[in-house]
C-alpha positions in Angstrom: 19.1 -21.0 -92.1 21.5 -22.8 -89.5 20.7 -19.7 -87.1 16.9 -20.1 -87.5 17.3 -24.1 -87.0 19.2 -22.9 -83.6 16.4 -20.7 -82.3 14.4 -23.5 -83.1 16.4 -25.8 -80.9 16.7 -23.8 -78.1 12.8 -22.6 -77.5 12.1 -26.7 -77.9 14.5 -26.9 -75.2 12.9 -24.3 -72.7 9.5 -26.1 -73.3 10.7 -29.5 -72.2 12.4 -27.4 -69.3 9.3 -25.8 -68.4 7.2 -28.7 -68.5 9.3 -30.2 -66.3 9.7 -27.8 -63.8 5.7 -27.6 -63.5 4.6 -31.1 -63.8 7.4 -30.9 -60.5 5.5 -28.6 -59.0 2.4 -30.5 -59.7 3.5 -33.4 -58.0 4.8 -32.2 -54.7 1.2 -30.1 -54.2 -0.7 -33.4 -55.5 1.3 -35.6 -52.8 0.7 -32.8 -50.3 -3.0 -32.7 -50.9 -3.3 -36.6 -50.7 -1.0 -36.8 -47.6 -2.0 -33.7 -45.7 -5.6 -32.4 -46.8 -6.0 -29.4 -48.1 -6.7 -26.1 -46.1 -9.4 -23.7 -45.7 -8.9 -20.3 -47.3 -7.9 -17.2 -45.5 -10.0 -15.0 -43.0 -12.3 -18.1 -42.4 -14.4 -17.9 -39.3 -16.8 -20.6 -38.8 -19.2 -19.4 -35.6 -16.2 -16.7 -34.0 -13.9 -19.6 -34.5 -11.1 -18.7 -36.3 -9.9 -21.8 -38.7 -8.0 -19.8 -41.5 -5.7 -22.1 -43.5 -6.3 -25.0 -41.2 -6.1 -28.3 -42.3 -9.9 -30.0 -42.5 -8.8 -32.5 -39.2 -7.7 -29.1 -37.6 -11.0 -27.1 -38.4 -13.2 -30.2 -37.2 -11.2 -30.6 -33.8 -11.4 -26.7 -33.0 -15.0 -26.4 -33.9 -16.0 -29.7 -31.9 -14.6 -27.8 -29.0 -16.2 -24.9 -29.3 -19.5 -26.9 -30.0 -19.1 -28.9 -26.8 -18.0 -26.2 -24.3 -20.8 -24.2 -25.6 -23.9 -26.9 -24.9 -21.8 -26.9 -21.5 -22.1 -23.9 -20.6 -25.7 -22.9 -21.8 -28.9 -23.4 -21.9 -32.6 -23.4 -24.0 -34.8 -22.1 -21.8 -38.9 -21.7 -23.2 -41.2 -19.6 -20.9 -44.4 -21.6 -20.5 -47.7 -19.9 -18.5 -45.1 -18.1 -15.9 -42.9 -21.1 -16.0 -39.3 -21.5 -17.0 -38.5 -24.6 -18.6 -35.2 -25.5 -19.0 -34.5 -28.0 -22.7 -31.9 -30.0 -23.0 -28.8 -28.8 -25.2 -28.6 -32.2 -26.7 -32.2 -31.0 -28.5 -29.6 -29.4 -31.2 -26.8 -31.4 -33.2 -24.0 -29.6 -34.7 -22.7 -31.3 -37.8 -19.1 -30.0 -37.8 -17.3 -32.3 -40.6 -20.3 -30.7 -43.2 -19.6 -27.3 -42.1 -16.0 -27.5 -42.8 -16.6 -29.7 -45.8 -18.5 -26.8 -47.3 -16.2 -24.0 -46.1 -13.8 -25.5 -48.3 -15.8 -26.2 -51.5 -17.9 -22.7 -51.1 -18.1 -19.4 -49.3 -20.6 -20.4 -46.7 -19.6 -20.4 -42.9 -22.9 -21.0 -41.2 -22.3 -23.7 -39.1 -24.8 -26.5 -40.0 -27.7 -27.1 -36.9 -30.6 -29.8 -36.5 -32.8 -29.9 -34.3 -33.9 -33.5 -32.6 -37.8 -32.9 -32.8 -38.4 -35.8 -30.3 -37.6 -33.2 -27.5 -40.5 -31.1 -28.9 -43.3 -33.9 -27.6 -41.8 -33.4 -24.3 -42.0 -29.6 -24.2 -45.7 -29.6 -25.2 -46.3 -31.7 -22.3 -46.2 -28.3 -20.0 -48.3 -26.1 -22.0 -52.3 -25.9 -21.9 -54.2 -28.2 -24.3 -55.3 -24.7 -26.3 -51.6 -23.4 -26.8 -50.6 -26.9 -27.4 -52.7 -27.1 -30.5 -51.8 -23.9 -31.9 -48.3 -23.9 -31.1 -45.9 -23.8 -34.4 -43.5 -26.4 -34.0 -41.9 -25.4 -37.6 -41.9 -21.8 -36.8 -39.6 -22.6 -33.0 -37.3 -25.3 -34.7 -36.3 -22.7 -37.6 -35.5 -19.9 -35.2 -34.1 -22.4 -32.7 -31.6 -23.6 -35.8 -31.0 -19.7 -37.0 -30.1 -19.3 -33.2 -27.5 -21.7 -32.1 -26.0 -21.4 -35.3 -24.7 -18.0 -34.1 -23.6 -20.1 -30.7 -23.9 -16.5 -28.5 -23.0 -16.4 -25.1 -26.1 -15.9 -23.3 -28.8 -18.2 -23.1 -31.2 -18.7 -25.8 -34.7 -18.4 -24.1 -38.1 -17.9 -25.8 -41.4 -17.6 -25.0 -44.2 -20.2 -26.2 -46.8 -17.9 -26.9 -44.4 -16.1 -29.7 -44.8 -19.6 -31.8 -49.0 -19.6 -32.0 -50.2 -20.4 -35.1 -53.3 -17.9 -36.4 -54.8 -16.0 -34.3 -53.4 -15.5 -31.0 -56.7 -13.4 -29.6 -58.8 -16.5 -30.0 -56.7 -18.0 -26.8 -57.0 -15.0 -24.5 -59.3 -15.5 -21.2 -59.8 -14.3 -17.9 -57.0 -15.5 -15.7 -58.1 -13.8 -12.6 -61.2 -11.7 -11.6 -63.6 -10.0 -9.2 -67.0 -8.7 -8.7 -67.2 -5.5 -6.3 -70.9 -4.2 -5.6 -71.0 -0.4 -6.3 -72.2 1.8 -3.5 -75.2 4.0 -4.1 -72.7 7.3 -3.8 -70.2 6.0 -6.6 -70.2 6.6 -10.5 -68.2 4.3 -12.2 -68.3 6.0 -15.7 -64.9 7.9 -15.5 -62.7 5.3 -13.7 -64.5 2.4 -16.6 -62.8 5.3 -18.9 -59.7 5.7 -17.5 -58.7 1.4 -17.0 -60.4 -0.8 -18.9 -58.4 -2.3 -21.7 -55.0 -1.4 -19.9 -52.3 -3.5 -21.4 -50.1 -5.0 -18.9 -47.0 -6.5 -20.4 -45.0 -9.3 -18.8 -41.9 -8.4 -16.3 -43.4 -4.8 -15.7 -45.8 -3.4 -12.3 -48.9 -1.9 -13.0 -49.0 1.2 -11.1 -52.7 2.3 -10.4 -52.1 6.2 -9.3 -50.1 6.2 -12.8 -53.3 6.5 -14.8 -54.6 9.3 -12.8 -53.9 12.8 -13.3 -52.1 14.4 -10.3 -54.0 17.4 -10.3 -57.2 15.9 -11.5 -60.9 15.6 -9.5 -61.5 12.0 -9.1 -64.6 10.3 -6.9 -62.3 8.9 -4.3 -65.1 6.4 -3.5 -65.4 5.0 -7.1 -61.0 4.8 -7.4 -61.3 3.0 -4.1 -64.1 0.4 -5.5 -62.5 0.1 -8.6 -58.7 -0.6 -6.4 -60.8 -3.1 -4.7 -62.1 -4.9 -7.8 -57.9 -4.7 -9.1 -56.4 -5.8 -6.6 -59.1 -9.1 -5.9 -58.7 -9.6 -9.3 -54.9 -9.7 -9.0 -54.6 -11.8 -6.3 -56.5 -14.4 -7.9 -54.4 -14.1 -10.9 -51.2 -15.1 -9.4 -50.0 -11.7 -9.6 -47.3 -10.1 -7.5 -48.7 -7.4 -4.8 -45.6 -4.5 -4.8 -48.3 -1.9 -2.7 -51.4 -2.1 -1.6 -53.2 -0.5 1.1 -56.9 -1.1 3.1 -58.6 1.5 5.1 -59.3 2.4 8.8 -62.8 0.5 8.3 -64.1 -2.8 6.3 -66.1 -0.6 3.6 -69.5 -2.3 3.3 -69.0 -2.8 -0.6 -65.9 -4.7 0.0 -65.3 -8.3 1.3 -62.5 -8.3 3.7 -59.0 -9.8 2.5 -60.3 -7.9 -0.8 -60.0 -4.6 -0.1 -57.6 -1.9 -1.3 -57.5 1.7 -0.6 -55.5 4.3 -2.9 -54.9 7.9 -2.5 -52.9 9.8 -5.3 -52.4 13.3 -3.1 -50.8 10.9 -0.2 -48.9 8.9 -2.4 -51.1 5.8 -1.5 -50.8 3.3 -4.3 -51.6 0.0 -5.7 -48.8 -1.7 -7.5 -48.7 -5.2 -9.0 -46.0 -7.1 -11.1 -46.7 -9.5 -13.9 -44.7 -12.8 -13.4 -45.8 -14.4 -17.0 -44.8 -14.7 -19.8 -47.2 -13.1 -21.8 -49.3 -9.8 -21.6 -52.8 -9.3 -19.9 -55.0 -6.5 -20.6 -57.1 -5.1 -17.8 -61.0 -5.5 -18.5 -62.9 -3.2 -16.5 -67.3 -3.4 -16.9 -70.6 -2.5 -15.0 -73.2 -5.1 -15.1 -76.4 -4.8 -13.0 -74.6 -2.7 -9.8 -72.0 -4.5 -9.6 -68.5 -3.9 -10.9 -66.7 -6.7 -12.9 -62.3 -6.7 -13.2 -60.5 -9.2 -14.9 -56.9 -10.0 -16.2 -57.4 -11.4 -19.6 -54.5 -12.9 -21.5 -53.5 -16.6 -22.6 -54.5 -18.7 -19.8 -51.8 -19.8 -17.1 -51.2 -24.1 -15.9 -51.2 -22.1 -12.7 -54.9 -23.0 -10.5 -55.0 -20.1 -7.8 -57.2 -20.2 -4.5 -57.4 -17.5 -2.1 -57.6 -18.9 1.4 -59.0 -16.5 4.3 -57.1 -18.0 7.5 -57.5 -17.1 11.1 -60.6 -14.9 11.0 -61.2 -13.0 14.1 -63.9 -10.8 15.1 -62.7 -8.1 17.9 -64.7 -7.2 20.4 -64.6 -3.3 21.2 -63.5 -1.3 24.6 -66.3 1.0 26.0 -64.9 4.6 26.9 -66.8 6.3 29.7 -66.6 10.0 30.0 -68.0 12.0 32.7 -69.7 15.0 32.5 -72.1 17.3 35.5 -74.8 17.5 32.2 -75.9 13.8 32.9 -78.6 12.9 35.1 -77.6 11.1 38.1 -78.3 6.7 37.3 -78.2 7.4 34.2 -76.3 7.4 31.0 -75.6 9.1 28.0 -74.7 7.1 24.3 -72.4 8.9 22.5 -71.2 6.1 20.3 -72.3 2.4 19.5 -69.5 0.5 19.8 -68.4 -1.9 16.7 -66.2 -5.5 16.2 -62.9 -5.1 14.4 -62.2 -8.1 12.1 -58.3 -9.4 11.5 -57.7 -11.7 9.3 -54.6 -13.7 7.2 -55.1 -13.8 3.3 -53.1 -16.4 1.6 -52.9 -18.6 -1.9 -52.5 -21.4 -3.0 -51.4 -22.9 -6.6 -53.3 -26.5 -6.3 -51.6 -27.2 -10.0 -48.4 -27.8 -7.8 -47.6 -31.2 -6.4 -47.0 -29.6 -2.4 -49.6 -27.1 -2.4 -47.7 -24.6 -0.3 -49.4 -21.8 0.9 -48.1 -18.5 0.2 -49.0 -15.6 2.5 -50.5 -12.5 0.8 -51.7 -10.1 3.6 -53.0 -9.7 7.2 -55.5 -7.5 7.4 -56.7 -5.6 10.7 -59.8 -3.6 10.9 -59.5 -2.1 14.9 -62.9 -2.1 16.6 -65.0 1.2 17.2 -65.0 1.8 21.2 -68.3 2.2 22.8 -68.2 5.7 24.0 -70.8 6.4 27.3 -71.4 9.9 29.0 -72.1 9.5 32.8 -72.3 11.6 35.4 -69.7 13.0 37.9 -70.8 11.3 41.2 -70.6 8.1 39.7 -68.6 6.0 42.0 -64.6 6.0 41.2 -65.4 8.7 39.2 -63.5 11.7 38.0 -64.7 14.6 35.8 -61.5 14.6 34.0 -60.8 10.9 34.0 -61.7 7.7 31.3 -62.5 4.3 31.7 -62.0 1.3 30.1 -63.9 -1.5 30.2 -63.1 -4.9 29.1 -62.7 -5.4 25.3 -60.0 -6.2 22.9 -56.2 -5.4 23.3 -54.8 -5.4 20.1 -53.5 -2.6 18.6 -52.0 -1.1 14.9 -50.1 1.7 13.7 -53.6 3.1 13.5 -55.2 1.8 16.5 -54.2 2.9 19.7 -55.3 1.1 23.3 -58.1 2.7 25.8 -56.9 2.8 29.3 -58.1 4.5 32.6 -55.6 7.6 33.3 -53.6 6.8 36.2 -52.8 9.4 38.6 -49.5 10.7 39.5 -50.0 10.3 43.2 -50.4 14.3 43.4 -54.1 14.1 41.7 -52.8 15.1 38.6 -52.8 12.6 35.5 -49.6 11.3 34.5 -50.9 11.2 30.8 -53.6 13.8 29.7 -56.1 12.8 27.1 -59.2 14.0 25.6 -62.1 12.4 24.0 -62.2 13.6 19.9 -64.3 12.9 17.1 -62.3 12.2 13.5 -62.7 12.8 10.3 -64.8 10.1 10.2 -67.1 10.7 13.2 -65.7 8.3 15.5 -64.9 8.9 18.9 -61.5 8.0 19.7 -59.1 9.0 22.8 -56.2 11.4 21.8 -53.5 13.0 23.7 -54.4 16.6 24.0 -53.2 19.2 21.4 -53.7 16.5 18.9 -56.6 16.0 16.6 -57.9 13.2 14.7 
């Protein structure tokens, strides 16, 4: 009885010892708590900032850091109708002291975002009065919050046409075109086929020799018509020219500045880059002879003119060649001479305050020479020799200059030439053992 009244004794005693030891304990973590704050669990990362078992003041200061050098050191840029616009970083509010708050209460990191919408009324200032409409502000402020909340290191850019409410189609027009008269030799048909409805995504080049096949049978007329009604088209558009090239002569179903010339076996393309934002598809259509190209897409605040500058007409040389077939006074007319044209293409965005010009081409069409056939005993005259008349001096890579052959002193000239037809039927002057 006594021993069971000791064991009694002694367990009461361990309570009271026990109690005392944790209510100790207790205390000291209660007056920490109260004093100090308490800390966030381990392994917390709050937006690649690591904060495990920081105190709340400590978590709030390192994150306010991180938050600050971040909106220093980036940027929101929205792509708007080929235009960057750059958004103010103070568009997006970081609350820090709720992020922490709720790191320590639950397991969510996400740093909290909002978005000050009063930045959005500004931004919608640059964009067309369709896309204006249609544009989803929700939709951009919820991935705008998803994506600063990860706080990356490049910058967070966008483009406005991604946010369109319904159906995007029902914005798409021509942004650029041009009407080409088909020539009586040309069929259309195949190169309709083989372009229209092209899709042209933004940042890439259209290459035109791309859609053709290498060893394929093309009309080389109807590709050239159809590089014509492109490249117009494309100019107009505020498009980028990479390549282009024009022929020897102004074809008659081209208007000059306009024209473009491809050849797939020469390597002779015509490359263009798209500078917008958003992607154009290439409509291609016959209506009543003529041929119809357009860029069609979601329009542009851009307002492009194409200005022809400095139009020339070129007078051509006349080469005489003597020959003992021609009657004395009189004259043969071996070829009509024609004018050459030269000209400067540029444009002009008249949406911009300054309304610089930017220069585009210049384009030289050399002048057919006048070729005559007289006879030997023609005064100054040499059976061997050319004259040139008076007529224009330019020249191109193409286009070389007509001159009398000067003599050596020994009656020998110092520079033989001969009088050729090309592969067009044009008389020209060539060195000898060369052809055109």
């Amino acid at each position: 009885m006594k021993q069971s009244l000791n064991l009694k004794l002694l367990s009461l005693v361990v309570a009271v010892g026990m109690s005392m030891f944790l209510f100790t304990i207790g205390s000291s973590a209660a007056i920490q708590y109260v004093t100090t704050g308490k800390h966030l669990p381990e392994n917390t990362v709050i937006a690649s900032v690591n904060v495990s078992e920081k105190s709340r003041g400590e978590a709030v200061q390192l994150l306010s850091e991180k938050v600050q050098n971040w909106k220093d050191n980036h940027s929101i840029v929205v792509k708007v109708d080929g235009k960057e616009l750059t958004v103010d970083t103070e568009m997006i509010q970081f609350d820090v002291a709720s992020t922490v708050e709720q790191a320590m209460n639950t397991t969510i990191r996400d740093i909290q975002v909002t978005i000050d919408e009063s930045y959005l009324k500004d931004l919608k200032s640059y964009m067309d009065v369709s896309l204006a409409a249609e544009f989803s502000e929700g939709q951009f402020i919820e991935t705008l919050k998803r994506d600063a909340a990860q706080m990356v290191d490049s910058p967070l850019e966008y483009v406005a046409y991604d946010f369109v409410k319904g159906n995007a189609a029902s914005l798409y027009e021509s942004i650029g075109g041009q009407m080409v008269v088909i020539p009586q030799e040309a069929s259309m048909e195949r190169a309709v086929q083989l372009f229209d409805g092209e899709e042209f995504e933004d940042g890439t080049v259209f290459s035109f020799n791309r859609l053709l096949n290498r060893d394929g049978i093309y009309d080389e007329v109807s590709l050239d018509v159809l590089a014509s009604g492109i490249y117009g088209a494309s100019v107009k558009a505020g498009m980028i020219i990479q390549e282009r090239h024009i022929s020897h002569r102004l074809p008659e179903y081209s208007e000059i500045g306009m024209e473009a010339n491809v050849d797939l076996k020469q390597g002779q393309d015509l490359k263009v880059y798209n500078p917008f934002s958003g992607d154009y598809q290439l409509s291609v259509s016959v209506e009543g002879g003529n041929l119809e190209v357009q860029w069609v897409g979601y329009p542009t605040t851009s307002d492009f003119h194409v200005q022809l500058l400095d139009r020339e007409e070129i007078s051509p040389k006349t080469i005489i060649q003597y020959s003992s077939l021609v009657n004395d006074e009189t004259f043969n007319l071996l070829q009509e001479g024609e004018d050459g044209q030269v000209v400067s293409v540029y444009r002009i965005d008249r949406s911009l305050s300054d309304g610089a010009e930017e220069f585009i081409s210049e384009d030289y069409y050399p002048p057919v020479a006048r070729v005559e056939e007289h006879p030997p005993d023609s005064e100054g005259s040499s059976a061997e020799n050319f004259e040139s008349e008076t007529g224009d001096n330019r020249s191109n890579s193409e286009d070389e200059e007509y001159s009398a052959e000067e003599d050596d002193g020994e009656g020998k000239s110092s520079d033989s030439k001969s009088l050729q037809k090309n592969e067009d039927g044009i008389w020209e002057v060539v060195p000898d053992g060369e052809s055109k």
